[in-house]
N, CA, C and O of each residue as an XYZ file, in Angstrom:
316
protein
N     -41.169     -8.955    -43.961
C     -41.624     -7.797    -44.701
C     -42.018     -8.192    -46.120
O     -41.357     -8.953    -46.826
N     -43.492     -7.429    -46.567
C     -43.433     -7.922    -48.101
C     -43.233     -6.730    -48.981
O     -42.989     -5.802    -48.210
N     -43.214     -6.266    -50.293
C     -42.286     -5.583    -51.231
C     -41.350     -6.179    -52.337
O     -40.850     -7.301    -52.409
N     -41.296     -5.536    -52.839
C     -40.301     -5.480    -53.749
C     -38.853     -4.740    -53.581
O     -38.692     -3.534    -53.396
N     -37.944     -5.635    -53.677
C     -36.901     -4.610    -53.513
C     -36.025     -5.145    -55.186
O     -36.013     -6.222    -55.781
N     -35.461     -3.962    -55.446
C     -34.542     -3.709    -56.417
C     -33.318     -3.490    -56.376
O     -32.770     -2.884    -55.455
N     -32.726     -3.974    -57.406
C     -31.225     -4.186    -57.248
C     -30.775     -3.162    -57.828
O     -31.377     -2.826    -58.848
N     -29.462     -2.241    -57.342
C     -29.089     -1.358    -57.961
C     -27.614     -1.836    -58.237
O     -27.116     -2.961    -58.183
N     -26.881     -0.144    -58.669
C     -25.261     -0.961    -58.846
C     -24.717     -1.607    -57.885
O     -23.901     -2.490    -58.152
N     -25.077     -1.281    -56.464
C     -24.176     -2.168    -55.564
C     -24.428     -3.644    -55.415
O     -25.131     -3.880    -54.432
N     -24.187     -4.346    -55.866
C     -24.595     -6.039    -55.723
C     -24.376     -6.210    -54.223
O     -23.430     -5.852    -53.521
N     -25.784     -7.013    -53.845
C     -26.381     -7.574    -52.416
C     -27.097     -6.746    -51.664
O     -27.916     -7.046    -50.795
N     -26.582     -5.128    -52.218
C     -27.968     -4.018    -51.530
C     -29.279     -4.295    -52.465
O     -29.394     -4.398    -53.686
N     -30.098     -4.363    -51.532
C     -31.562     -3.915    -51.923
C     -32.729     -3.017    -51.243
O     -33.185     -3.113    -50.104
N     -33.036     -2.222    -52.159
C     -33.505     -0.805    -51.662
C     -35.173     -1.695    -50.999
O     -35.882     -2.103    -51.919
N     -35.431     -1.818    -50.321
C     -37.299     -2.480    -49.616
C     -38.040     -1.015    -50.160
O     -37.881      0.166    -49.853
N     -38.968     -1.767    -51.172
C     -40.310     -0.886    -51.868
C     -41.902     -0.929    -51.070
O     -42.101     -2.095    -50.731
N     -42.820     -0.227    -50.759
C     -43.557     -0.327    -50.359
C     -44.501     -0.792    -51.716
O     -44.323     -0.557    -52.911
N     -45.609     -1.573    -50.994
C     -46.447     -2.103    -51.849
C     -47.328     -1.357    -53.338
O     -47.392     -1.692    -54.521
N     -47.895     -0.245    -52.553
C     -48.371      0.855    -53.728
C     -47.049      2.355    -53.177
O     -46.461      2.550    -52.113
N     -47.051      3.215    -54.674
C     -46.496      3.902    -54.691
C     -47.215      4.780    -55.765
O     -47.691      4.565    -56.880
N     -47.075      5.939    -54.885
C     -47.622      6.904    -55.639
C     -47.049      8.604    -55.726
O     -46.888      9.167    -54.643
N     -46.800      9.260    -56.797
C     -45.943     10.353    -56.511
C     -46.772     11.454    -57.564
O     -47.518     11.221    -58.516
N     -46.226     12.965    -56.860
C     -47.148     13.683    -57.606
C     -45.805     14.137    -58.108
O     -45.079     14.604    -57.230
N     -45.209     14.096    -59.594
C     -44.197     14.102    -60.217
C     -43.618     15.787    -60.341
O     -42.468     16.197    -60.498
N     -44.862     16.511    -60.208
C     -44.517     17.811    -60.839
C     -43.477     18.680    -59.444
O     -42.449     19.354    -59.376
N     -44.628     18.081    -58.422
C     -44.057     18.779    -56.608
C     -43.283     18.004    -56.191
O     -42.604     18.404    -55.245
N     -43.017     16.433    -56.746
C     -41.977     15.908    -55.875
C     -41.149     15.183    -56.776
O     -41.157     14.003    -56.428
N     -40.221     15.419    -58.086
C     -39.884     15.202    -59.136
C     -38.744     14.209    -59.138
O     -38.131     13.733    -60.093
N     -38.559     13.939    -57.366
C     -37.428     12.801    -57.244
C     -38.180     11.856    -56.040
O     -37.417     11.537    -55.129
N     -39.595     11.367    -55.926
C     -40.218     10.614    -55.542
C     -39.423     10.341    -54.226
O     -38.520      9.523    -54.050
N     -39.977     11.223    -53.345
C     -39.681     11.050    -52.020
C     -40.892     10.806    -50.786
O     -40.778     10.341    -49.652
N     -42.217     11.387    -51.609
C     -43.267     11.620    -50.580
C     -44.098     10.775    -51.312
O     -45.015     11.115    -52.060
N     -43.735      9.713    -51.060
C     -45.582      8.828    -51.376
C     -46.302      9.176    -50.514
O     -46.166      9.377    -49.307
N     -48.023      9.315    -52.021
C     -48.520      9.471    -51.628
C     -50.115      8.435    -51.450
O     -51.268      8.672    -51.089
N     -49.273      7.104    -51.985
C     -50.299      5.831    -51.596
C     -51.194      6.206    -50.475
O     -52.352      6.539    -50.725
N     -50.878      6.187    -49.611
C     -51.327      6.276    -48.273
C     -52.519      7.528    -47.749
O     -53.246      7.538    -46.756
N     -52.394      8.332    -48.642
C     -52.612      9.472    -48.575
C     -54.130      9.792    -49.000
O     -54.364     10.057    -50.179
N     -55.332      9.764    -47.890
C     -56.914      9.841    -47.964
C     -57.226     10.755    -49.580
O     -58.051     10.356    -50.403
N     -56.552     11.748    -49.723
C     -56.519     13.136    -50.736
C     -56.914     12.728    -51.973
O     -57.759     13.098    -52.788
N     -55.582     11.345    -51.869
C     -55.402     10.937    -53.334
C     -56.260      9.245    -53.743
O     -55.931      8.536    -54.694
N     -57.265      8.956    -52.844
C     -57.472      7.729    -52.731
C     -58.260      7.370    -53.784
O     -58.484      6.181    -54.015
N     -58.847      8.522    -54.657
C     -59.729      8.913    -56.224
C     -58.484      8.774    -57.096
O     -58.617      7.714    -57.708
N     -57.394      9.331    -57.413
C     -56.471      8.530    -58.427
C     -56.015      7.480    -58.337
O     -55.904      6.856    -59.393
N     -55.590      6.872    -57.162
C     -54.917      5.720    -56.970
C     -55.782      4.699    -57.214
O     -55.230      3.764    -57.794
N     -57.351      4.479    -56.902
C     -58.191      3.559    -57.245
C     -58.394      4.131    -59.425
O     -58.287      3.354    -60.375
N     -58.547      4.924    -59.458
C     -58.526      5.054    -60.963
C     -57.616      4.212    -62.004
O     -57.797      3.446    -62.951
N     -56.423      4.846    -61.222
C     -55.080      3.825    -61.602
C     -55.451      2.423    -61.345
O     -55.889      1.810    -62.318
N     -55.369      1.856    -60.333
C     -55.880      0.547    -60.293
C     -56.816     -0.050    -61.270
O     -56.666     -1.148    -61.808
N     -57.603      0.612    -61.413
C     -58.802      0.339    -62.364
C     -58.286      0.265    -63.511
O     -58.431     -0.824    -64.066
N     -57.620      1.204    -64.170
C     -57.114      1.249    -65.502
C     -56.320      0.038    -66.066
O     -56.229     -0.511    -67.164
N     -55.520     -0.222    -64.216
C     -54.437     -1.119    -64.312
C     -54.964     -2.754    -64.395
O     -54.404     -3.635    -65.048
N     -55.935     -2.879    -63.732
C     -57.202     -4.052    -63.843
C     -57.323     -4.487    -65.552
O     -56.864     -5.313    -66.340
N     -57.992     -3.663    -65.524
C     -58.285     -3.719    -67.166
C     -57.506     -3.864    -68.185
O     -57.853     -4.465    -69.202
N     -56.230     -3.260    -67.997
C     -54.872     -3.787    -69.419
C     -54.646     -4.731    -68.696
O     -54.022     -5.409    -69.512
N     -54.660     -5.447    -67.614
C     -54.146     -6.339    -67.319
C     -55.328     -7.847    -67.716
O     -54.932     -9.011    -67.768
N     -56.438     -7.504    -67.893
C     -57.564     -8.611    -67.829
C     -57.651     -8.227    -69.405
O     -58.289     -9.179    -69.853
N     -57.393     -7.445    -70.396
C     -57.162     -7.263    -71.870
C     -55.862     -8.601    -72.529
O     -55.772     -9.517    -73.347
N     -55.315     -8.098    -71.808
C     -53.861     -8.802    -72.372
C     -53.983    -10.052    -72.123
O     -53.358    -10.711    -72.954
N     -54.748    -10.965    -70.996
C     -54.501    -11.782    -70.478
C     -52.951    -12.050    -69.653
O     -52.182    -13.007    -69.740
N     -52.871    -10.913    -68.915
C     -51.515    -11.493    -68.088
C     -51.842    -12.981    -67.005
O     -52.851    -13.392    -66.432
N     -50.649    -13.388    -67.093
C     -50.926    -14.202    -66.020
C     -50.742    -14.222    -65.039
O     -50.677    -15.301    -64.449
N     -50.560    -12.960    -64.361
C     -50.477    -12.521    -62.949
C     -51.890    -12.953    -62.573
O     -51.915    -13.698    -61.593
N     -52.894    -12.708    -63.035
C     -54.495    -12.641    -62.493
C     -54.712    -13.838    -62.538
O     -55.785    -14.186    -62.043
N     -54.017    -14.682    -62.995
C     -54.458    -16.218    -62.862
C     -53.821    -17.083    -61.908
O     -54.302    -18.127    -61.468
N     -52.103    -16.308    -61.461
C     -51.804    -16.685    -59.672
C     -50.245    -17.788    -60.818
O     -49.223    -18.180    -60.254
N     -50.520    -18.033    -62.368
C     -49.397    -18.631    -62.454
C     -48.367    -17.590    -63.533
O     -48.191    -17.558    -64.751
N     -47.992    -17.041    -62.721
C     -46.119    -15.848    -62.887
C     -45.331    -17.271    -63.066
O     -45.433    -18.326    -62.440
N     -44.409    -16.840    -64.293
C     -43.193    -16.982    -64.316
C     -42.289    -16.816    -63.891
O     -42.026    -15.671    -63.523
N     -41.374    -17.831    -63.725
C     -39.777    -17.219    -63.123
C     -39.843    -16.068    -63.388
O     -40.421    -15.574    -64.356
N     -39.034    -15.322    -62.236
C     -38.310    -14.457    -62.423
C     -37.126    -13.999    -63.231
O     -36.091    -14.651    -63.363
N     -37.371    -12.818    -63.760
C     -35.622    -12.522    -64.439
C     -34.824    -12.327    -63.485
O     -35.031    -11.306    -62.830
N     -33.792    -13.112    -63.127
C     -32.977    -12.449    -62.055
C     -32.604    -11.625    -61.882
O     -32.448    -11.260    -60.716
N     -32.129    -10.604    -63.267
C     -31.889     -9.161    -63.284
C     -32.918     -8.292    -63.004
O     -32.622     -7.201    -63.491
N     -34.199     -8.246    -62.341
C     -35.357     -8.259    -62.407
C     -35.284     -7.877    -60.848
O     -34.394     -8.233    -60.076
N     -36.783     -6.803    -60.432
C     -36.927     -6.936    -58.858
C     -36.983     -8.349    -58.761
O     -37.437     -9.312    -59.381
N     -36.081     -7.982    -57.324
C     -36.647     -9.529    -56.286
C     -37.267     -9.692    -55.289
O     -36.771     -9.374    -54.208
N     -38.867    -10.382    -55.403
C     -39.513    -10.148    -54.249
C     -39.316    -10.721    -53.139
O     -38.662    -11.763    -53.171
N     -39.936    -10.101    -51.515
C     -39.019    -10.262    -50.489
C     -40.584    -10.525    -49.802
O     -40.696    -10.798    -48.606
């Protein structure tokens, strides 16, 4: 499986994240219904992306260049 999972208080549980996540905060205010997936919303989620493209190719992260740093271990751990 790929994702992100996050560590919470219980040490060795990890919650498995789906890849995109998307929530409409106002109707679902404890993020239960992603709506990644969801044809409706496929105009914000590419917006977002886009936005997210761009601070990311501003800043020069180095995610877009394939060389990431260690991880913080306190940090998601990808799976």
């Amino acid at each position: 499986p790929s994702g992100v999972a996050y560590r919470d208080a219980n040490p060795g549980y990890h919650h498995a994240r789906p890849a995109e996540e998307l929530y409409d905060l106002k109707q679902d205010p404890e993020e239960v219904h992603n709506l990644a997936d969801d044809p409706a919303c496929q105009s914000i989620k590419n917006d977002l992306h886009d936005k997210l493209f761009s601070y990311l190719t501003k800043s020069a992260d180095p995610v877009l260049t394939g060389h990431v740093p260690e991880p913080d271990r306190k940090g998601p751990l990808l799976i």
